[in-house]
N, CA, C and O of each residue as an XYZ file, in Angstrom:
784
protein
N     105.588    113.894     90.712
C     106.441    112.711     90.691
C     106.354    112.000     92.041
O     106.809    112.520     93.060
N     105.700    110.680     92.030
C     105.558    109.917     93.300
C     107.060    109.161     93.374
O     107.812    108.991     92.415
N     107.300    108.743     94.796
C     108.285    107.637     94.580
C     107.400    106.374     94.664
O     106.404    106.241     95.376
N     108.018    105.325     93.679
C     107.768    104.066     93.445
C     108.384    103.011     94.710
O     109.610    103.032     94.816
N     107.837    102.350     95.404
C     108.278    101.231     96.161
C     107.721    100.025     95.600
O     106.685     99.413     95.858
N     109.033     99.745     94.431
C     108.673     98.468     93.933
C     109.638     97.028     94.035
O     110.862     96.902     94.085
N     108.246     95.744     94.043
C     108.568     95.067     94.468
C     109.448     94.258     93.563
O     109.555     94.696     92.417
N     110.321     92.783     93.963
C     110.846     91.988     93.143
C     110.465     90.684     92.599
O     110.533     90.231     91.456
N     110.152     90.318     93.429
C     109.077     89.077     93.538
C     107.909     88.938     92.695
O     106.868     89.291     93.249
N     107.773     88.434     91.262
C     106.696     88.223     90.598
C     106.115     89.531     89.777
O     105.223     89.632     88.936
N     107.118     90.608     90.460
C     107.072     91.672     89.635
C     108.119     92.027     88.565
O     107.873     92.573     87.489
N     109.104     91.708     88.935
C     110.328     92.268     87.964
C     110.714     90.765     87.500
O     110.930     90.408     86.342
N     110.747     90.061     88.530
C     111.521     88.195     88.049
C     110.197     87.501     88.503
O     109.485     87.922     89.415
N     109.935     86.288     87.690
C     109.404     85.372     88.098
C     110.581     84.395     89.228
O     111.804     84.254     89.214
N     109.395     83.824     90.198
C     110.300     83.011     91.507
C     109.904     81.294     91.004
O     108.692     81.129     90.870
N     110.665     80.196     90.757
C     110.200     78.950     90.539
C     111.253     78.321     91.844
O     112.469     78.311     91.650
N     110.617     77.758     93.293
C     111.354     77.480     93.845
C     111.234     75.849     93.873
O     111.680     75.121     94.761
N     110.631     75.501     92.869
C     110.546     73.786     92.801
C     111.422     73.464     91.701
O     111.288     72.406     91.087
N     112.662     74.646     91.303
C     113.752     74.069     90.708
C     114.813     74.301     91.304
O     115.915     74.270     90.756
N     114.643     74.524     92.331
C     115.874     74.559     93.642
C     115.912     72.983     94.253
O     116.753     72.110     94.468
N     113.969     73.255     94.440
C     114.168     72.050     95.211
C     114.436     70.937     94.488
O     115.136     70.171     95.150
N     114.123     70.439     93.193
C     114.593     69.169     92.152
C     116.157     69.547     92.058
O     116.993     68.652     91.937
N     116.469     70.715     92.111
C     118.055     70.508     91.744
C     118.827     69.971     93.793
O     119.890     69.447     94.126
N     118.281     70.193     94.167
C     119.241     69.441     96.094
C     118.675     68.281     96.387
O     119.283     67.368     96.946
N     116.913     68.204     95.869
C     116.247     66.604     96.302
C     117.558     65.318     96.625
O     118.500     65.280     95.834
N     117.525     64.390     97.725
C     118.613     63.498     97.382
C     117.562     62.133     96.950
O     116.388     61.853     97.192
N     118.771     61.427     96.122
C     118.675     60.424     95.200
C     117.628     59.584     95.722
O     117.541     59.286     96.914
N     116.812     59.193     94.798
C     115.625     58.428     95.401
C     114.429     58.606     96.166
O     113.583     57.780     96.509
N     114.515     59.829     96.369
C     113.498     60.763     97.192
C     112.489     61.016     95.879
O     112.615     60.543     94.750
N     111.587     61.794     96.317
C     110.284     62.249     95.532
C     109.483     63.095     95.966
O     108.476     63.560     95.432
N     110.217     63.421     97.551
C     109.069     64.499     97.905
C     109.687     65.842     98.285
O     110.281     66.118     99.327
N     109.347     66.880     96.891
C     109.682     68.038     96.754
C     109.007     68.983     97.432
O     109.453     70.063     97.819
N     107.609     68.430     97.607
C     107.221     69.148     98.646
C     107.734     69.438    100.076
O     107.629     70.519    100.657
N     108.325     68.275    100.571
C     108.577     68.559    101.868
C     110.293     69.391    101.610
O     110.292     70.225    102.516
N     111.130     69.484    101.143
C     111.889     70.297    100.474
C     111.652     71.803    100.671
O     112.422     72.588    101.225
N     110.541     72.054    100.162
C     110.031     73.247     99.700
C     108.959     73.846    100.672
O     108.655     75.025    100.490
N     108.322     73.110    101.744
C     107.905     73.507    102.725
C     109.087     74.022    103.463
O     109.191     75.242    103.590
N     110.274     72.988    104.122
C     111.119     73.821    105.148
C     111.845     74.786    104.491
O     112.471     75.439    105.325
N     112.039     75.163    103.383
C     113.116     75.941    102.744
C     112.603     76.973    101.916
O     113.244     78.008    101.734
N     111.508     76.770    101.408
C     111.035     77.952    100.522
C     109.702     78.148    100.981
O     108.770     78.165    100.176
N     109.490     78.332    102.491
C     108.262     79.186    102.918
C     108.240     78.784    104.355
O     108.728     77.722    104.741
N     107.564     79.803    105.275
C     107.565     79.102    106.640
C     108.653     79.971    107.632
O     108.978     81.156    107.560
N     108.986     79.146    108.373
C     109.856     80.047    109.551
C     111.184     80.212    109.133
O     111.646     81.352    109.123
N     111.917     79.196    108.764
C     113.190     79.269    108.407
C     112.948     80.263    107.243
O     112.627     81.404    107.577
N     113.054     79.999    105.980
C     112.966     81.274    105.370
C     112.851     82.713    105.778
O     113.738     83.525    105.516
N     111.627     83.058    106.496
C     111.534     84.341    106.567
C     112.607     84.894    107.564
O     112.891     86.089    107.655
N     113.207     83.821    108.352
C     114.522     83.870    109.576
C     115.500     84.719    108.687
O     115.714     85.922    108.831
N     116.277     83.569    107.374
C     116.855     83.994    106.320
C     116.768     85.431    105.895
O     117.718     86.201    105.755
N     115.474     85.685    105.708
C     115.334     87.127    105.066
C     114.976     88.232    105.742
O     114.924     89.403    105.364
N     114.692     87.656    106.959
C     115.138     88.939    108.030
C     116.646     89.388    108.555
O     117.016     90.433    109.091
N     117.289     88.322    108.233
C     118.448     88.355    108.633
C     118.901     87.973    109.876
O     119.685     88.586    110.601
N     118.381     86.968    110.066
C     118.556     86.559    111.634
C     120.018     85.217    111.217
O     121.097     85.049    111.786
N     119.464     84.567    110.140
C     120.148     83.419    110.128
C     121.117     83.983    108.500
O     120.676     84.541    107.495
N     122.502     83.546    108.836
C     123.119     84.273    107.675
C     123.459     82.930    106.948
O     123.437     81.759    107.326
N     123.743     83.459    105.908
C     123.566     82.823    104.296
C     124.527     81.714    104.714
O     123.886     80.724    104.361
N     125.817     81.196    105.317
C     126.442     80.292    105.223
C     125.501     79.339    106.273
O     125.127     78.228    105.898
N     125.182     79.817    107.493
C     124.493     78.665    108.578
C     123.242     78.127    107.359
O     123.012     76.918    107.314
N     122.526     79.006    106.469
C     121.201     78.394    106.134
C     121.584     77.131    104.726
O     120.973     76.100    104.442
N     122.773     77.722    104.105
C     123.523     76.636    103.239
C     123.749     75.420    103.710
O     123.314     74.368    103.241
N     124.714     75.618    105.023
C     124.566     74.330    105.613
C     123.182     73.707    106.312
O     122.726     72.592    106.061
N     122.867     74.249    106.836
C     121.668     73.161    107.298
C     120.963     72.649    106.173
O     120.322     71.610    106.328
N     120.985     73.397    104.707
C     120.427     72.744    103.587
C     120.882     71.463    103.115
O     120.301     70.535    102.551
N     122.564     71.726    103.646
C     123.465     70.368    103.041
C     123.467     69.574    103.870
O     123.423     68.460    103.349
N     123.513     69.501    105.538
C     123.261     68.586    106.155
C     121.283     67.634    106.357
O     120.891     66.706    107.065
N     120.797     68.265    105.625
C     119.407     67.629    105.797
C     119.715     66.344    105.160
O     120.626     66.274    104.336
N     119.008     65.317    105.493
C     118.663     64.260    105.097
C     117.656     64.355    104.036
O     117.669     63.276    103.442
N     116.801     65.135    103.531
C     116.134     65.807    102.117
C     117.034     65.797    101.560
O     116.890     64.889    100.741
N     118.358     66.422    101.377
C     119.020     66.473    100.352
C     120.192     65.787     99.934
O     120.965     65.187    100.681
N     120.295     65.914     98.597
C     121.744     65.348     98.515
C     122.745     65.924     98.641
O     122.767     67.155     98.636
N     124.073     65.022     98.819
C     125.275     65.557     99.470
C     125.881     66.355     98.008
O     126.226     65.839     96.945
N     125.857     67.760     98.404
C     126.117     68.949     97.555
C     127.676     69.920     98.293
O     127.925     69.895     99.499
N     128.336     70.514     97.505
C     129.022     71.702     98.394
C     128.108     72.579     98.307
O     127.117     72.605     97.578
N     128.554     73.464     99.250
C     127.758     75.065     99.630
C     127.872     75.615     98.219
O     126.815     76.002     97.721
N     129.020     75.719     97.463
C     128.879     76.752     96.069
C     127.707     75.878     95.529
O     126.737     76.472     95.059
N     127.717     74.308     95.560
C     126.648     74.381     94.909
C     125.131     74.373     95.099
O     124.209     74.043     94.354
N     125.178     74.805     96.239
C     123.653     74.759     96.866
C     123.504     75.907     96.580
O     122.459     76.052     95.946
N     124.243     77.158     96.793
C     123.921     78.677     96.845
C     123.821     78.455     95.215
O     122.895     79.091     94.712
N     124.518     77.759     94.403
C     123.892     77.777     92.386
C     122.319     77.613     92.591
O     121.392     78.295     92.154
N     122.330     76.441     93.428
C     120.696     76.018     93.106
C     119.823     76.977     93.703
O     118.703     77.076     93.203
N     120.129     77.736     94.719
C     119.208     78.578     95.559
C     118.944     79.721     94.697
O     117.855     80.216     94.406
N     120.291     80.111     94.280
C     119.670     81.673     93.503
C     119.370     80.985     91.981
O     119.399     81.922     91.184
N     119.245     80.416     91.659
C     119.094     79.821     89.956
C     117.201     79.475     90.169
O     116.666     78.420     89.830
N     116.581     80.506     90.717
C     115.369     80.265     90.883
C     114.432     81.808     89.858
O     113.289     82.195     90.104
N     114.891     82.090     89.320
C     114.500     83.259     88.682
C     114.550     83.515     86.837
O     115.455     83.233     86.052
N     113.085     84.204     86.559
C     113.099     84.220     85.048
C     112.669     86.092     85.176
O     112.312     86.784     86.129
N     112.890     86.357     83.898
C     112.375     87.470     83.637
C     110.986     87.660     83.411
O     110.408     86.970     82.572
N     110.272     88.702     84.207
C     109.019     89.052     83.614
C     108.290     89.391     82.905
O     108.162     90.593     83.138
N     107.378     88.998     81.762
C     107.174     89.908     80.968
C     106.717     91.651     80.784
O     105.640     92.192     81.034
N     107.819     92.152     80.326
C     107.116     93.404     80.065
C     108.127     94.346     81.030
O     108.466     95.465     80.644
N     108.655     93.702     82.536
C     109.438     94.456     82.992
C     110.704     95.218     82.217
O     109.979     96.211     82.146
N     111.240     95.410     81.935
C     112.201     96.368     81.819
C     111.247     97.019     80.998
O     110.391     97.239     81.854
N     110.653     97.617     79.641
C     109.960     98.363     79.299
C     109.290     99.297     80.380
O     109.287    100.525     80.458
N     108.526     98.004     81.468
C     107.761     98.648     82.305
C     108.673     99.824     83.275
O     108.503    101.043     83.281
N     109.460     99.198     83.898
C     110.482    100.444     84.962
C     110.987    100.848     84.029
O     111.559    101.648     84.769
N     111.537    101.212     82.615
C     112.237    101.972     82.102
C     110.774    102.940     82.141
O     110.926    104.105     82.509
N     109.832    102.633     81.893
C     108.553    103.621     82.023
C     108.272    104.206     83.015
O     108.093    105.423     83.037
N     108.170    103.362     84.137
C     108.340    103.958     85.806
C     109.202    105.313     85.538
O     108.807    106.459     85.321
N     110.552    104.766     85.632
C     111.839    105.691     85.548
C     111.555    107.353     84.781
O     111.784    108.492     85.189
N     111.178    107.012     83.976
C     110.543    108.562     83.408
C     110.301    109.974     84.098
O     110.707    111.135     84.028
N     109.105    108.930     85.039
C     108.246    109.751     85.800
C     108.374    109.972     87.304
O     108.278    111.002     87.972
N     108.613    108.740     87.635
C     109.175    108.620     88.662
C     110.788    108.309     89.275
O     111.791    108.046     88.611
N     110.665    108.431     90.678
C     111.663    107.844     91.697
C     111.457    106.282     91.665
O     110.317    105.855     91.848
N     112.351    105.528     91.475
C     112.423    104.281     91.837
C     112.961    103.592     92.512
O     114.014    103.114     92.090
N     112.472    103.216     93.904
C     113.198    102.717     95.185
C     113.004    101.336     95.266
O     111.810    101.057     95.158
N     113.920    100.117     95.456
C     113.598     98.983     95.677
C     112.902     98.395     97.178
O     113.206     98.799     98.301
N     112.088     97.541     96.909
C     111.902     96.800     98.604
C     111.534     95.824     98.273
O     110.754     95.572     97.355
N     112.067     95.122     99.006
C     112.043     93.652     98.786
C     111.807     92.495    100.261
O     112.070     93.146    101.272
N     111.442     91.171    100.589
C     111.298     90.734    100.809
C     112.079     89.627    100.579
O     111.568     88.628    100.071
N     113.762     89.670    101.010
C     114.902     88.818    100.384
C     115.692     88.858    101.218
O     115.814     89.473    102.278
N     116.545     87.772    100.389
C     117.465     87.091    101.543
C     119.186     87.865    100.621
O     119.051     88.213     99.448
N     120.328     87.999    101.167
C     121.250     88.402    100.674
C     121.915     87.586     99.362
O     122.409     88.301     98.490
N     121.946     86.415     99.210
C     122.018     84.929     98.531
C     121.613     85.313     97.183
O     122.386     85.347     96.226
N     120.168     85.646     97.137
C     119.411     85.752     96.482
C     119.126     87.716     95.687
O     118.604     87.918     94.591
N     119.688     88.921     96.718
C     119.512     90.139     96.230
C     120.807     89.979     95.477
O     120.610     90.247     94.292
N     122.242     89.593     95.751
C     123.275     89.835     95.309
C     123.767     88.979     93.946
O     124.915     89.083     93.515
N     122.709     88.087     93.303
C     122.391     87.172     92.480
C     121.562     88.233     91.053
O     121.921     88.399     89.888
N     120.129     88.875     91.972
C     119.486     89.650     91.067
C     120.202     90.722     90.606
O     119.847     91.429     89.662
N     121.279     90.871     91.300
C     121.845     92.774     90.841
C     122.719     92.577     89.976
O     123.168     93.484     89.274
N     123.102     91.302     89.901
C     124.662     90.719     89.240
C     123.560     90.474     87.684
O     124.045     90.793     86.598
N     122.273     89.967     87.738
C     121.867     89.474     86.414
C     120.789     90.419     85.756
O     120.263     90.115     84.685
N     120.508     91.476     86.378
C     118.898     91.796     85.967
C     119.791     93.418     87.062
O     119.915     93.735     88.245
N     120.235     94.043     85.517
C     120.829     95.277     85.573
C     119.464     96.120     85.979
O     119.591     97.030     86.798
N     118.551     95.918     85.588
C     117.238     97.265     86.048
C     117.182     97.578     87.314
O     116.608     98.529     87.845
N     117.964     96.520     87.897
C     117.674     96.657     89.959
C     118.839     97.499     90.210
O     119.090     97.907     91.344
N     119.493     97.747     89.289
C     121.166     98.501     90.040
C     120.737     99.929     89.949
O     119.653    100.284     89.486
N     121.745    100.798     90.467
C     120.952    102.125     90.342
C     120.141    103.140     91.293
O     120.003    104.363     91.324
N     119.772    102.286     91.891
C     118.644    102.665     92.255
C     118.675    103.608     93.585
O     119.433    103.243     94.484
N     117.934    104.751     93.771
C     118.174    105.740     94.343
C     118.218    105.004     96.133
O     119.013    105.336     97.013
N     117.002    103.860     96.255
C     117.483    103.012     97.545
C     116.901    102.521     97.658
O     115.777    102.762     97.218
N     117.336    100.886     98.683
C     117.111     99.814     98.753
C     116.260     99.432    100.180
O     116.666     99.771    101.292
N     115.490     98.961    100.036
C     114.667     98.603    101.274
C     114.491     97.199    101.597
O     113.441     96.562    101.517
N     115.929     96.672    102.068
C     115.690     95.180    101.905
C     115.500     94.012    103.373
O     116.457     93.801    104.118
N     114.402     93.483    103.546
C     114.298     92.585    104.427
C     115.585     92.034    105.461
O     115.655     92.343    106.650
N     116.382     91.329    104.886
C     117.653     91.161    105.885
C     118.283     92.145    105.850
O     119.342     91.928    106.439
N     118.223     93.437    105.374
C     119.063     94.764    105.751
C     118.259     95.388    107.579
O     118.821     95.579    108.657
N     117.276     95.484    107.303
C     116.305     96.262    108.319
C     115.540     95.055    109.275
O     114.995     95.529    110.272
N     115.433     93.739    109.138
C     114.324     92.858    109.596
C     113.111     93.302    109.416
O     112.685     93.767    110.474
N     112.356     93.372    108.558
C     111.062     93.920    108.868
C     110.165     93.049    107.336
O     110.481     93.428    106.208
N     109.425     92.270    107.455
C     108.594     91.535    106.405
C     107.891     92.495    105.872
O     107.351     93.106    106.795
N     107.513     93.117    104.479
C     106.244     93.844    103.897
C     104.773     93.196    104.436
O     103.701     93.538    103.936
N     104.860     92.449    105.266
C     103.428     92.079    105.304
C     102.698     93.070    106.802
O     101.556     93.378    107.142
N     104.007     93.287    107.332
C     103.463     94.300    108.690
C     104.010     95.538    108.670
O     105.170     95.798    108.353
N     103.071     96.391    109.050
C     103.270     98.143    109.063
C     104.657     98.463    108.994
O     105.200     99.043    108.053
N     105.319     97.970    110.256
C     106.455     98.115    110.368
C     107.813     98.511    109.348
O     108.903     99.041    109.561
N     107.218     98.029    108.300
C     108.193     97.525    107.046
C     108.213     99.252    106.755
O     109.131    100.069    106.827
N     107.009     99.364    106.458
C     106.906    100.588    105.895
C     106.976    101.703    106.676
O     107.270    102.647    105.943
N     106.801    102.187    108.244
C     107.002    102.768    108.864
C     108.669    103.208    109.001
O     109.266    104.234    109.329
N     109.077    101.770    108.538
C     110.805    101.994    108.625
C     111.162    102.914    107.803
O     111.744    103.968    108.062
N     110.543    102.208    106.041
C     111.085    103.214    105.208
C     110.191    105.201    105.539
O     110.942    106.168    105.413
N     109.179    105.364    105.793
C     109.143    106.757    106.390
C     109.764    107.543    107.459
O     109.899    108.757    107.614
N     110.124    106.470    108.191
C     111.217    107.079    109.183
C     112.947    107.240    108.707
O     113.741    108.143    108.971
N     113.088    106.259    108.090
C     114.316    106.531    107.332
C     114.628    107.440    106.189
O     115.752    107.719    105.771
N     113.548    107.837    105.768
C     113.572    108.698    104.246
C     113.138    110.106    105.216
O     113.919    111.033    105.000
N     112.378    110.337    105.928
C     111.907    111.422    106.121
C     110.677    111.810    105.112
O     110.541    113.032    105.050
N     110.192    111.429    104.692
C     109.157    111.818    103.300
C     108.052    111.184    103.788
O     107.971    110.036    104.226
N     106.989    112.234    103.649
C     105.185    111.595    103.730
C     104.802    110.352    102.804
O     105.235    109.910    101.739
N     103.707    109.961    103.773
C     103.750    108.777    103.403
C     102.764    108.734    102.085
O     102.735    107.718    101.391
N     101.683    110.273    101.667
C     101.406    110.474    100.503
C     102.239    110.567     99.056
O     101.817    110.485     97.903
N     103.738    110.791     99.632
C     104.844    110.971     98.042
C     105.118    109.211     97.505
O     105.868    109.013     96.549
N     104.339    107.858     98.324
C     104.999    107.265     98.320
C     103.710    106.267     97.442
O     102.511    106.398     97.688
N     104.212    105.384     96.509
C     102.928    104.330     95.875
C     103.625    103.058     96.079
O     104.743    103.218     95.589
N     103.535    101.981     96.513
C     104.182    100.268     96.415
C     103.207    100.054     95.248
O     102.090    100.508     94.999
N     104.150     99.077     94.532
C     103.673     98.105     93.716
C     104.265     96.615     94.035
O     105.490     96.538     94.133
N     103.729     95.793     94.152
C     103.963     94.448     94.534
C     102.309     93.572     94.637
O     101.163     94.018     94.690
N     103.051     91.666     94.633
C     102.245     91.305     93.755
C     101.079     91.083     94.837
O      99.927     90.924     94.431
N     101.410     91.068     96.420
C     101.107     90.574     97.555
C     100.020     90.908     98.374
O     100.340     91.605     99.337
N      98.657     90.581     98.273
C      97.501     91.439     98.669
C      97.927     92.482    100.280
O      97.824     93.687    100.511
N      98.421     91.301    101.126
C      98.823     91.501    102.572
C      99.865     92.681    102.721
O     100.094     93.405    103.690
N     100.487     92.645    101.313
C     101.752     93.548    101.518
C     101.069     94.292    101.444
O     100.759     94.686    102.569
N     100.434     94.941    100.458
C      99.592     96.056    100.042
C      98.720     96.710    100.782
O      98.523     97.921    100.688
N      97.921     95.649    101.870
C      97.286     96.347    102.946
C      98.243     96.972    104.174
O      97.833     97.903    104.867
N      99.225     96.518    104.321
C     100.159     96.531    105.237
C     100.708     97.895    105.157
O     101.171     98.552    106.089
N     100.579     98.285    103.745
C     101.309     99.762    102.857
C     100.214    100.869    103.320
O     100.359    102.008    103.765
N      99.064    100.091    103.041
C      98.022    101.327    103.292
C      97.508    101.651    104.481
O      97.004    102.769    104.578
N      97.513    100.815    105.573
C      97.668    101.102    106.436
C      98.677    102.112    107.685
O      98.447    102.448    108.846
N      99.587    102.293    106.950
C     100.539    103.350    107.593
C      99.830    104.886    106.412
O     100.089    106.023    106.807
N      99.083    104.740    105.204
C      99.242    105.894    104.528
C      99.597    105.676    103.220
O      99.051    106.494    102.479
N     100.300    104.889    102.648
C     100.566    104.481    101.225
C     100.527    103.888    100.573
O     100.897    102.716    100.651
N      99.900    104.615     99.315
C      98.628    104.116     98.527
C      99.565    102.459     97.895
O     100.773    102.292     98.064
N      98.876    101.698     97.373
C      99.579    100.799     96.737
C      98.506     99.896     95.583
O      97.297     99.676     95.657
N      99.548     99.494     94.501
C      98.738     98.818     93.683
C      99.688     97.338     93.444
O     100.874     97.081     93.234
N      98.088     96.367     93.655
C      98.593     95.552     93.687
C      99.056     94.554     92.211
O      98.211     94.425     91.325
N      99.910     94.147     92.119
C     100.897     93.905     90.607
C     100.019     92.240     89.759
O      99.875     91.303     90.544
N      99.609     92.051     88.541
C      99.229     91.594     88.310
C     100.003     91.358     86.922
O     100.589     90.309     86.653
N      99.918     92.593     85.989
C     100.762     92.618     84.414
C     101.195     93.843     84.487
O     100.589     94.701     85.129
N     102.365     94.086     83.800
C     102.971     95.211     83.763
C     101.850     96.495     82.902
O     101.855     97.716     83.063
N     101.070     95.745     82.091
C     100.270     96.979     81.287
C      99.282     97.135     82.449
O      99.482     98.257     82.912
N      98.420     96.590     83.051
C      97.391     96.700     84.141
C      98.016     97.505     84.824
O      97.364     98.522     85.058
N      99.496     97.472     85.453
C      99.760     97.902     86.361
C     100.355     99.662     85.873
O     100.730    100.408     86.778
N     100.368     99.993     84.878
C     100.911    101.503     83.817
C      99.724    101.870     84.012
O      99.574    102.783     84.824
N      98.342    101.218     83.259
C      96.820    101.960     83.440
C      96.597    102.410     84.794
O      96.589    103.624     84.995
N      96.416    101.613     85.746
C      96.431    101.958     87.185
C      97.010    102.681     87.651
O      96.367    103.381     88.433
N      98.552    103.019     87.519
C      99.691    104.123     88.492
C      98.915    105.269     87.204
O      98.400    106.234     87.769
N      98.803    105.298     86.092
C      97.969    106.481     84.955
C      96.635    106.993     86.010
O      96.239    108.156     85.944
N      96.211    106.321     86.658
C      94.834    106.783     86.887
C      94.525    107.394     88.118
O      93.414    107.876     88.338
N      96.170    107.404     89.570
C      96.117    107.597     90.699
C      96.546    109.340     90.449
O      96.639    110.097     91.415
């Protein structure tokens, strides 16, 4: 029995963050891109999900931009976490995980947004433990991330497999020692953890 370090992002929920940004765009505007550059990728974000910048300062600076329209905070934090669909195949898939394995979350998230998924998408609750970006600061894309969780668990870094969708994450995993597959479909991804 390996433990699972699985991801959330494109694995369990689909992410659509160009319906965040059409739902704050202000009136008469058209460019969602620039929206979605400062807010859904880039420095500010990953600030967010390291936890440097907490969920009310990043609300407001959303509501004071001149990008957007004049919104309250409840309703910017609607539009921020209202960015998520279900994946196909997930819950079958971790109820399959679950079997065999340990299932530990890690994620690459902001609090806004984890306390949104746990409230809607019961498969994330539970879970023996959480490895979350603004809990620890540490991005999956550098060793670090994962060095944390071996230093915090105490457990070799052979008991351990990531699944996530993220090439970088994945090298980032194997580079400390743990193995990882990178997430594409939930059946691809059953054949593959079958074959390690």
């Amino acid at each position: 029995m390996s433990i699972i370090l699985l991801d959330i992002g494109n694995v369990i929920v689909s992410v659509d963050f160009l319906r965040f940004c059409k739902g704050v765009l202000s009136d008469g505007s058209s460019d969602l891109q620039a929206v979605f550059r400062k807010y859904c990728e880039g420095e500010l974000k990953m600030k967010f999900e390291q936890g440097i910048i907490a969920p009310l300062d990043y609300l407001c600076m959303i509501g004071r931009d001149s990008l957007t329209r004049s919104m309250s905070h409840g309703e910017i934090r609607e539009r921020w976490q209202d960015v998520f669909s279900p994946m196909e195949g997930a819950a079958d898939g971790v109820e399959l995980l679950s079997r065999e394995h340990q299932l530990w979350i890690m994620s690459d998230t902001d609090p806004l947004h984890f306390a949104f998924l746990l409230t809607k998408y019961p498969l994330l609750r539970e879970r023996e433990r959480y490895y979350l970006s603004y809990e620890h600061g540490f991005m999956k894309n550098s060793p670090d991330a994962f060095r944390h969780v071996l230093q915090d668990s105490g457990i070799a870094a052979h008991e351990f497999i990531l699944i996530d969708d993220k090439p970088e994450n994945c090298k980032a995993a194997e580079s400390v020692g743990i193995k990882s597959i990178r997430f594409e479909t939930w059946p691809a991804t059953i054949t593959v953890l079958a074959a390690l």
